[in-house]
C-alpha positions as CSV (number, residue, x, y, z in Angstrom):
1,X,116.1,95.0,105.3
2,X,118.4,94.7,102.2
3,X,117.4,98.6,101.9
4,X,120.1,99.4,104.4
5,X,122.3,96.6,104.0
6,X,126.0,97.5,105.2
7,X,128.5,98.6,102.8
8,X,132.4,98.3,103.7
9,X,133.6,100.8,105.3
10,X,137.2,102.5,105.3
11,X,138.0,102.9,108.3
12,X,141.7,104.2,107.7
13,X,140.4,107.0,105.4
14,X,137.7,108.0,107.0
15,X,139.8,108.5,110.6
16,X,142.5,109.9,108.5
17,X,139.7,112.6,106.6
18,X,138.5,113.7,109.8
19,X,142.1,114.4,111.2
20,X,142.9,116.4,108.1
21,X,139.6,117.9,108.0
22,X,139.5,119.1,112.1
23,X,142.7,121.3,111.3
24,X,140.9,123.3,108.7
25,X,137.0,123.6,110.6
26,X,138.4,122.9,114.2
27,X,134.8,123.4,116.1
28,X,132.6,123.1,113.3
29,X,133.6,119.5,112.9
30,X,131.8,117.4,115.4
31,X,131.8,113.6,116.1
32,X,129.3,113.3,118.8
33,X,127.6,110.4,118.8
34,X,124.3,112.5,119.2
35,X,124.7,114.7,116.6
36,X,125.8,111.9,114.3
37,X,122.9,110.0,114.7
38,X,120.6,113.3,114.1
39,X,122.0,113.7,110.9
40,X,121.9,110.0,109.9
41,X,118.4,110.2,110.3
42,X,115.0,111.8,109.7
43,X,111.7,111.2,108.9
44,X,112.3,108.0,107.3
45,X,111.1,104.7,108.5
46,X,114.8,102.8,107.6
47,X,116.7,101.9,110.3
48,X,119.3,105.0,111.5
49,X,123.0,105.1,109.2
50,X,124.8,107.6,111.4
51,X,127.9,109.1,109.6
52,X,131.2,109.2,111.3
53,X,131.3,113.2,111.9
54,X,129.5,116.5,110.5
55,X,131.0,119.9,108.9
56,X,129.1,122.7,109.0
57,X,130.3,124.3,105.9
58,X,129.6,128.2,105.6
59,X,130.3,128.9,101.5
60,X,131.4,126.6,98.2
61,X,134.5,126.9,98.7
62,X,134.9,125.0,102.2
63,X,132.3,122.0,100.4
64,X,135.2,121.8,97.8
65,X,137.8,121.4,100.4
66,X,135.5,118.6,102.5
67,X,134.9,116.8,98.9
68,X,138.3,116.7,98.0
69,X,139.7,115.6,101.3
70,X,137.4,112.6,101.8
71,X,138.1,112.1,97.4
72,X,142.1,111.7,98.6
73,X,140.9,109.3,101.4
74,X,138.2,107.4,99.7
75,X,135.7,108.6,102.2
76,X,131.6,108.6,101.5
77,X,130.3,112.5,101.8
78,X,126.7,113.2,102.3
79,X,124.7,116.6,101.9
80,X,122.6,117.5,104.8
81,X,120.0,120.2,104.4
82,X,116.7,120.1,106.6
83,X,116.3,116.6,107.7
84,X,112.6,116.2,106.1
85,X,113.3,113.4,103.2
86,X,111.3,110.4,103.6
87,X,113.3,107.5,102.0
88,X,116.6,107.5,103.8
89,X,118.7,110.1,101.3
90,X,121.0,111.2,104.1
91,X,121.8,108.0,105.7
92,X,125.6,106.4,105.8
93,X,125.7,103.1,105.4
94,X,129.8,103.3,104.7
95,X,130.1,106.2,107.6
96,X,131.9,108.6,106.4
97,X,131.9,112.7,106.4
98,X,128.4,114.3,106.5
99,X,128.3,118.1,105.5
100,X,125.8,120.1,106.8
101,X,124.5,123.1,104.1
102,X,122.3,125.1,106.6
103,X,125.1,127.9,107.6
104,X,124.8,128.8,103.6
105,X,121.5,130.4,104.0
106,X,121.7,133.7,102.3
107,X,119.5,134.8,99.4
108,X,122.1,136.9,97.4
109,X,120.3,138.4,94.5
110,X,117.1,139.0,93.9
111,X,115.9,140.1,90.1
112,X,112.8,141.1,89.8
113,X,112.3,142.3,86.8
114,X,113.1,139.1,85.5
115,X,111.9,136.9,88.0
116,X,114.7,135.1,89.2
117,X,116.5,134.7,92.4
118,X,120.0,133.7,93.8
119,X,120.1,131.9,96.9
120,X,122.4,129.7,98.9
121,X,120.9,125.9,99.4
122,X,120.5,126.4,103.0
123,X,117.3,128.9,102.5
124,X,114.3,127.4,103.4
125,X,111.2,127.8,101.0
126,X,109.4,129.7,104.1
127,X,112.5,132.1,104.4
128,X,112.3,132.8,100.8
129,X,108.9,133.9,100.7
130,X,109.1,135.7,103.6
131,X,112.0,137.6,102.3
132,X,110.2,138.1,98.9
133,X,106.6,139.4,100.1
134,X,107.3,143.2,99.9
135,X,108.5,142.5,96.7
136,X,105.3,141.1,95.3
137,X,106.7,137.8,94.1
138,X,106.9,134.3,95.5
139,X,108.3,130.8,95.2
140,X,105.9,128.5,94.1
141,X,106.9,124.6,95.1
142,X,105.4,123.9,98.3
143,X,106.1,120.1,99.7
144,X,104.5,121.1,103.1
145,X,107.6,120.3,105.1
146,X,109.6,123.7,105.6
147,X,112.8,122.2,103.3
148,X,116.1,124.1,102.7
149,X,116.0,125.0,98.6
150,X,118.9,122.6,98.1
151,X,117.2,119.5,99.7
152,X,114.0,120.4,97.4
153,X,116.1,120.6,94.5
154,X,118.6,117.6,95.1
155,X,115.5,115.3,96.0
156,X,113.0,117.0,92.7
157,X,110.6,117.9,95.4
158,X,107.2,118.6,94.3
159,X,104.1,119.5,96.4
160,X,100.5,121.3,96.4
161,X,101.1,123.5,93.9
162,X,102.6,121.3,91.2
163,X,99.5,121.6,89.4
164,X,99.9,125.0,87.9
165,X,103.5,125.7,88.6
166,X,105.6,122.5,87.5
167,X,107.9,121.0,90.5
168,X,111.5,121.8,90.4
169,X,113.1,120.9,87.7
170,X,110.2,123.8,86.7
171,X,111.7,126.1,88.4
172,X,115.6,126.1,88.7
173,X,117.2,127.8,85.7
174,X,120.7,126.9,87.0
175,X,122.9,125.2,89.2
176,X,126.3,125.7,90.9
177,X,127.8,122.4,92.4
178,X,130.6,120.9,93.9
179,X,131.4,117.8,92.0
180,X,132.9,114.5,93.1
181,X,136.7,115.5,93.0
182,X,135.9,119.1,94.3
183,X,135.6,121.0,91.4
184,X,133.1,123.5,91.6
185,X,130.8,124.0,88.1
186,X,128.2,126.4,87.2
187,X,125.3,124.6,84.9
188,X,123.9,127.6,83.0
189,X,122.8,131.4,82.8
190,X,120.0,133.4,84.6
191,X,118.5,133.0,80.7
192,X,114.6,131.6,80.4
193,X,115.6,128.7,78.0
194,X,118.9,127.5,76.6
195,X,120.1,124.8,74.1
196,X,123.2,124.7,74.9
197,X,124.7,121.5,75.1
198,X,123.8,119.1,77.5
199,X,121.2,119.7,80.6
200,X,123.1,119.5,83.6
201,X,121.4,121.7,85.5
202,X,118.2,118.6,85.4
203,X,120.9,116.0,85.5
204,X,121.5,117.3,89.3
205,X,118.3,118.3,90.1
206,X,117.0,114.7,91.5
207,X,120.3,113.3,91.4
208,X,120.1,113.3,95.7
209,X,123.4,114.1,96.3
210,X,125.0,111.6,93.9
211,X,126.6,113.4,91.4
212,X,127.4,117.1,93.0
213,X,126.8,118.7,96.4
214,X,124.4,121.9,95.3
215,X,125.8,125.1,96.3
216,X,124.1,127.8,95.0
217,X,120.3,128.1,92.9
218,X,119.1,130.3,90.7
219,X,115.1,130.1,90.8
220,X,112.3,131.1,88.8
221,X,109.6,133.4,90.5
222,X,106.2,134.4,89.9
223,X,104.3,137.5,90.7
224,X,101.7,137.1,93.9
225,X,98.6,136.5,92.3
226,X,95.9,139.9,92.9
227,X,93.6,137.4,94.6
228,X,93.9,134.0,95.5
229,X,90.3,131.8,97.0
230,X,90.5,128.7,98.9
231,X,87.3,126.5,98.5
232,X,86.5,122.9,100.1
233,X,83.9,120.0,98.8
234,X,83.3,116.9,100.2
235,X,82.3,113.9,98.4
236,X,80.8,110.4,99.4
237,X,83.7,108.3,97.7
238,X,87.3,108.3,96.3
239,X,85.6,107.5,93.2
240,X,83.6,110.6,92.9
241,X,86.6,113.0,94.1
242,X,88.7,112.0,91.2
243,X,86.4,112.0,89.1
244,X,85.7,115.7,89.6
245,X,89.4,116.2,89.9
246,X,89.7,114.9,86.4
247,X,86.9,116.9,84.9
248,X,88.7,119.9,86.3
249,X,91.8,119.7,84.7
250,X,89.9,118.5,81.4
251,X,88.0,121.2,81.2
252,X,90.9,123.8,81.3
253,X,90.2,125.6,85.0
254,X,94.1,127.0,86.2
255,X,93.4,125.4,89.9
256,X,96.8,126.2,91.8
257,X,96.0,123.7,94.0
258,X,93.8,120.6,94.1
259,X,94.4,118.1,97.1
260,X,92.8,114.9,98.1
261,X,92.5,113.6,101.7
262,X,90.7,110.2,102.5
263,X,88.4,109.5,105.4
264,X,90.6,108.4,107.9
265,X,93.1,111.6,106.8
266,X,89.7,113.9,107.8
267,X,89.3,112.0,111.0
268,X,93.0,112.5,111.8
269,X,92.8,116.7,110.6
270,X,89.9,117.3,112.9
271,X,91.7,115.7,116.1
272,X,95.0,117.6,115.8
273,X,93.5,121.1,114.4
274,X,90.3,120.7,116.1
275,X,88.3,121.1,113.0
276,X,84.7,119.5,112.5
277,X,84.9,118.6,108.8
278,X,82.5,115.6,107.9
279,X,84.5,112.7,107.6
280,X,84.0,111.9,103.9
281,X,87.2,111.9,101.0
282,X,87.4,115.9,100.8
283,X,89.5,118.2,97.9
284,X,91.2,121.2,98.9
285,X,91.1,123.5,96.4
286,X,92.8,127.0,95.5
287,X,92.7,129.4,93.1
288,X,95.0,132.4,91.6
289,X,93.8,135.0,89.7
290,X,92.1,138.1,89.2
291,X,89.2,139.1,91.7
292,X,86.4,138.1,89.6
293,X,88.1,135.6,88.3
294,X,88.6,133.2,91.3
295,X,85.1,133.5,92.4
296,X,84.4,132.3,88.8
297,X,87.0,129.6,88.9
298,X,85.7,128.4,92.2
299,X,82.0,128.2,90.6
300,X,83.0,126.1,87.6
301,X,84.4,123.5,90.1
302,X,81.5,123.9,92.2
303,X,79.3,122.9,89.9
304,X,81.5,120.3,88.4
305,X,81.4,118.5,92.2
306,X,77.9,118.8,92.0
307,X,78.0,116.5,88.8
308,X,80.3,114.3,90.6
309,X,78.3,113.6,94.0
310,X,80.2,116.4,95.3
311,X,78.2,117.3,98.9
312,X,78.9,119.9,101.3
313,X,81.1,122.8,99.3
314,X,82.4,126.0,100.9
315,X,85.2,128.9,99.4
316,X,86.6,131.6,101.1
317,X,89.0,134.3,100.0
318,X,89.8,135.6,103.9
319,X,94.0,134.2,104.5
320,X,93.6,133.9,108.1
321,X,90.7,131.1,107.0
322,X,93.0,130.0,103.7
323,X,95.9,129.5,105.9
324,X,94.0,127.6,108.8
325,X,93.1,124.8,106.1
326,X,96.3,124.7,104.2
327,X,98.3,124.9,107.9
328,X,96.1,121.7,108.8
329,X,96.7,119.9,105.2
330,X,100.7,120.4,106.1
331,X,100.5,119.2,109.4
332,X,98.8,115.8,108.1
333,X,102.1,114.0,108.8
334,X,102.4,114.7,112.5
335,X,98.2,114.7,112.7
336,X,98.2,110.8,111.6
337,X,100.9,110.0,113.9
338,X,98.4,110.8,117.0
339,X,95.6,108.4,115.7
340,X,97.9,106.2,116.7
341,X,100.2,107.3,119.9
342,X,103.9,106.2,119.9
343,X,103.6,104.8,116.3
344,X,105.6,105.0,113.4
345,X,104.6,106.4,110.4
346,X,105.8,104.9,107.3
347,X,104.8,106.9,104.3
348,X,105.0,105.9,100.4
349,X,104.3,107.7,97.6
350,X,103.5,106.5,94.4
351,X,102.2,108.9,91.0
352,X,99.6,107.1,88.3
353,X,97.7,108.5,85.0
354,X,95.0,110.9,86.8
355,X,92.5,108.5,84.7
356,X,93.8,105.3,87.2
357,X,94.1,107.2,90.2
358,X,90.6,106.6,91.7
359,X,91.1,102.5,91.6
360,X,94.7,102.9,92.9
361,X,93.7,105.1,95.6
362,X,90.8,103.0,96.8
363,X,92.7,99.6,96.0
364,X,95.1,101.0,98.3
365,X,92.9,102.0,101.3
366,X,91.2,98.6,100.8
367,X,94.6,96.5,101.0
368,X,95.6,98.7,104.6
369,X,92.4,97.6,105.8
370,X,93.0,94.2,104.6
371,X,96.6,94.3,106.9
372,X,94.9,95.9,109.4
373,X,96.3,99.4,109.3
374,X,95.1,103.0,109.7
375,X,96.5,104.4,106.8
376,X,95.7,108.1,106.1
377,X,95.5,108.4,102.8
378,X,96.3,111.9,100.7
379,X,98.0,113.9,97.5
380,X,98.1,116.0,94.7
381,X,95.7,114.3,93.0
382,X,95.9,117.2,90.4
383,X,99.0,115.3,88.8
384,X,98.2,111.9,89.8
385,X,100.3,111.9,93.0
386,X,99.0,110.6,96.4
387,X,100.5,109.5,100.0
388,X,100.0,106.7,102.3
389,X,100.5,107.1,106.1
390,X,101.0,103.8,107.6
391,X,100.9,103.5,111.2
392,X,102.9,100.6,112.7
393,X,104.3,99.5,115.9
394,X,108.0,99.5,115.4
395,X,108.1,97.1,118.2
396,X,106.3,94.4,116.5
397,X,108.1,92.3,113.8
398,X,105.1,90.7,111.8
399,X,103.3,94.0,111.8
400,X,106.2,96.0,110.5
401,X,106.7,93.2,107.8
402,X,103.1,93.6,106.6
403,X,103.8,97.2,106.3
404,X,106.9,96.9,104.2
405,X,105.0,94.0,102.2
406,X,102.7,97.1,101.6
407,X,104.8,99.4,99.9
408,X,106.2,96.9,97.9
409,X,102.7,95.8,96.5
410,X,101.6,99.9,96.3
411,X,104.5,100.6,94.0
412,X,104.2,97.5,91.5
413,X,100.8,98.6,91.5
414,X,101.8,101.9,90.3
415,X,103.8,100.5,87.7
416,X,101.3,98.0,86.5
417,X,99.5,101.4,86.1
418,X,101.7,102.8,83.6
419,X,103.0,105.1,87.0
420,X,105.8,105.7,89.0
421,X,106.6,104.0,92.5
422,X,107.5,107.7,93.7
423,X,105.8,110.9,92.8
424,X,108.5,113.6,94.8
425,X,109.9,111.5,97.8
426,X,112.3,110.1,95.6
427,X,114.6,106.9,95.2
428,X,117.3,107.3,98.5
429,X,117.5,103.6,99.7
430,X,113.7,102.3,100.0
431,X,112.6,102.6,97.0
432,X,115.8,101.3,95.2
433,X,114.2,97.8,93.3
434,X,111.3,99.8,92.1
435,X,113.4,101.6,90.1
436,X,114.9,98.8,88.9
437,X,111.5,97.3,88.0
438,X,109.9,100.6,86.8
439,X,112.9,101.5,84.5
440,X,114.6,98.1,83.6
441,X,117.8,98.6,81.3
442,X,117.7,102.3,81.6
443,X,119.0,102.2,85.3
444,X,122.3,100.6,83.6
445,X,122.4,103.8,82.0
446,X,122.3,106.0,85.0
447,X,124.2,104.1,86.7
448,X,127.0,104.6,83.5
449,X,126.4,108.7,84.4
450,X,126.9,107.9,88.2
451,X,130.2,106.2,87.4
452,X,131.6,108.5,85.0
453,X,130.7,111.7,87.3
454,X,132.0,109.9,90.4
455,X,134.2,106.6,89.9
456,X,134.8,106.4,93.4
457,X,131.7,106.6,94.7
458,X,131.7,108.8,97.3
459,X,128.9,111.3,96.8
460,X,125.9,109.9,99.0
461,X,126.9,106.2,98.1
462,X,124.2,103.6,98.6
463,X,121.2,105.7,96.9
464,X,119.1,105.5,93.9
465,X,121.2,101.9,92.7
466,X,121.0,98.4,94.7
467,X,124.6,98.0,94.1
């Protein structure tokens, strides 16, 4: 596919970078063709770009070095973080030097009183909390995958709880970074707000690795909420679902979370967690608050589902129960995939006005039928963002072309919406005309930032732009 066409390569510079580069990291420099490949690839359904060697950098200092070596050789340099980005971020179509971020994994600072935190990019948002529980605070972006802080905040990762707490760009109050000729930058203070001067600290966040490697993150925090209630309602149609989701936020309610799951996405839960849910569209709710008020909170939506065709409806405030549903929500990726043994999953994202997202969701179910796909079908329907989980067989050419032919159709339906043709997986390679077509003359613009930032075009080259 032209997502992945080949870009020239330099082969010189990049054999000459990784001879200069193996006298400073020695073992931690590794050109196995294994390891290569894992860190040319993750999730995503485009075809593998291995790069030509990986560093595993321990502090901002040795990602300076690596950027300004492959800088003097004209050598592509690529961020690696978890592995869990959907749209081909850390491929190599040019080879070049990948630098692996999980050996920064500290959390240095922690300020409570102010809610903030310090932490490497290599911390994982599961680490973090973990780390943070005995301090009655948490970090509030959850994607579901188990992402390294960097990753979320290079890629604008969003998630279940985007509906109360904002995604990332919500959430970082500054930036250190490692720009394109090695220079290392900080983007602001540990201050709430600040007008000072332009906002680089957003310009990065989303960029994917395109404008600056991120080093280090300072994060907001939020207190742990005195009691949080889980609550589940099932509904005859798509239709009816969003409509209660849109008379929820309406009507004020602070849901933390609201997700949506389709029919075939129930079917696919129950299998893999061996749940009995009926297999109707079902939200997932949650709620954070006081005591009475998340019982009360969870009543208002209860009786705003009834109004909406809501059926069966059931809350709980015990965790070992809260988990269990949200643990089988997250695994929704891998639980698809076995509806379908030895298939690959291709998974889109699109985000639309909450007030189209009923016809786009069911206009989307309708045209995988139409192609003859399962397609498990969820999101965050509290901002307008859903998933689609196609499940092909990478063996068979035609099918694998009506899958593609899918996502391009989803996202210009998005757009025709007045949407987006990605809600948090981001641009990387797949997704790269969309853009184009969602934001016409503006991507000249960005693409005017990319070159002035890095006019060589070495930092993750091949991503966001066609050319």
């Amino acid at each position: 596919m032209s997502a992945t066409k080949a870009m020239p390569r330099n082969n010189a510079g990049i054999a000459a970078a990784i001879m200069a580069l193996a006298l400073r990291f020695e073992e931690r420099l590794q050109t196995g063709d294994a390891l290569c490949a894992q860190h040319g690839h993750t999730t995503t359904w485009l075809p593998n770009q291995a790069p030509d060697a990986v560093i595993f950098v321990e502090n901002t200092e040795e990602v300076s070095f690596v950027v300004q070596c492959c800088a003097d050789h004209d050598v592509p340099v690529i961020a690696y973080g978890t592995g869990t980005s959907l749209e081909g971020h850390v491929n190599a179509p040019a080879g070049g030097i990948c630098i692996d971020l999980m050996r920064m994994n500290q959390i240095l600072r922690v300020n409570a009183q102010d809610l903030d935190v310090v932490v490497q990019p290599g911390v994982t948002r599961e680490e973090l909390n973990t780390y943070l529980r005995d301090q009655g605070l948490f970090f509030p972006i959850d994607p579901g995958a188990n992402a390294s802080l960097g990753g979320m905040a290079a890629t604008r990762a969003s998630g279940t709880n985007a509906v109360r707490y904002g995604t990332m760009k919500d959430n970082v109050l500054s930036l250190e970074a490692v720009m394109a000729d090695g220079t290392i930058i900080r983007t602001g203070a540990r201050a709430q707000k600040s007008s000072a001067g332009y906002d680089m600290t957003r310009l990065l966040i989303g960029s994917e690795g395109t404008l600056g490697i991120i080093t280090e993150l300072t994060l907001r925090l939020q207190g742990i909420p005195e009691a949080i209630r889980a609550a589940r309602c099932s509904f005859d149609s798509i239709k009816d679902a969003c409509a209660a989701v849109m008379t929820t936020i309406q009507c004020g309610i602070p849901v933390a979370r609201i997700e949506l799951m389709n029919a075939v996405a129930i079917k696919a839960v129950n299998a893999y967690s061996k749940l009995d849910l009926p297999e109707t569209p079902v939200l997932l709710l949650e709620f954070h608050g006081s005591e009475a008020g998340v019982v009360e909170q969870a009543e208002l939506f209860q009786q705003i589902a009834e109004d909406n065709g809501g059926g069966e409806f059931t809350a709980t405030s015990t965790l070992e129960e809260r988990n269990a549903m949200w643990q089988a929500r997250h695994d929704m990726y891998w639980a698809g995939l076995q509806l379908q043994p030895g298939a690959l999953g291709l998974s889109t994202d699109v985000c639309v006005p909450i007030s189209r997202l009923a016809d786009c969701v069911e206009q989307a179910r309708l045209k995988a039928e139409e192609l003859g796909f399962l397609a498990p079908i969820l999101g965050h329907v509290g901002d307008g963002n859903f998933h689609a989980l196609l499940l092909v067989n990478k063996d068979d050419v035609a099918q694998f072309e009506r899958a593609t032919s899918f996502v391009s159709w989803l996202n210009r339906l998005a757009i025709s919406m007045e949407g987006t043709c990605t809600g948090e997986h981001g641009i990387g390679q797949g997704k790269r005309a969309y853009l184009a077509e969602e934001l016409g003359e503006t991507t000249r613009f960005m693409a005017a930032i990319k070159m002035a930032l890095d006019p060589q075009n070495i930092l993750n080259p091949g991503k966001i732009f066609c050319a």
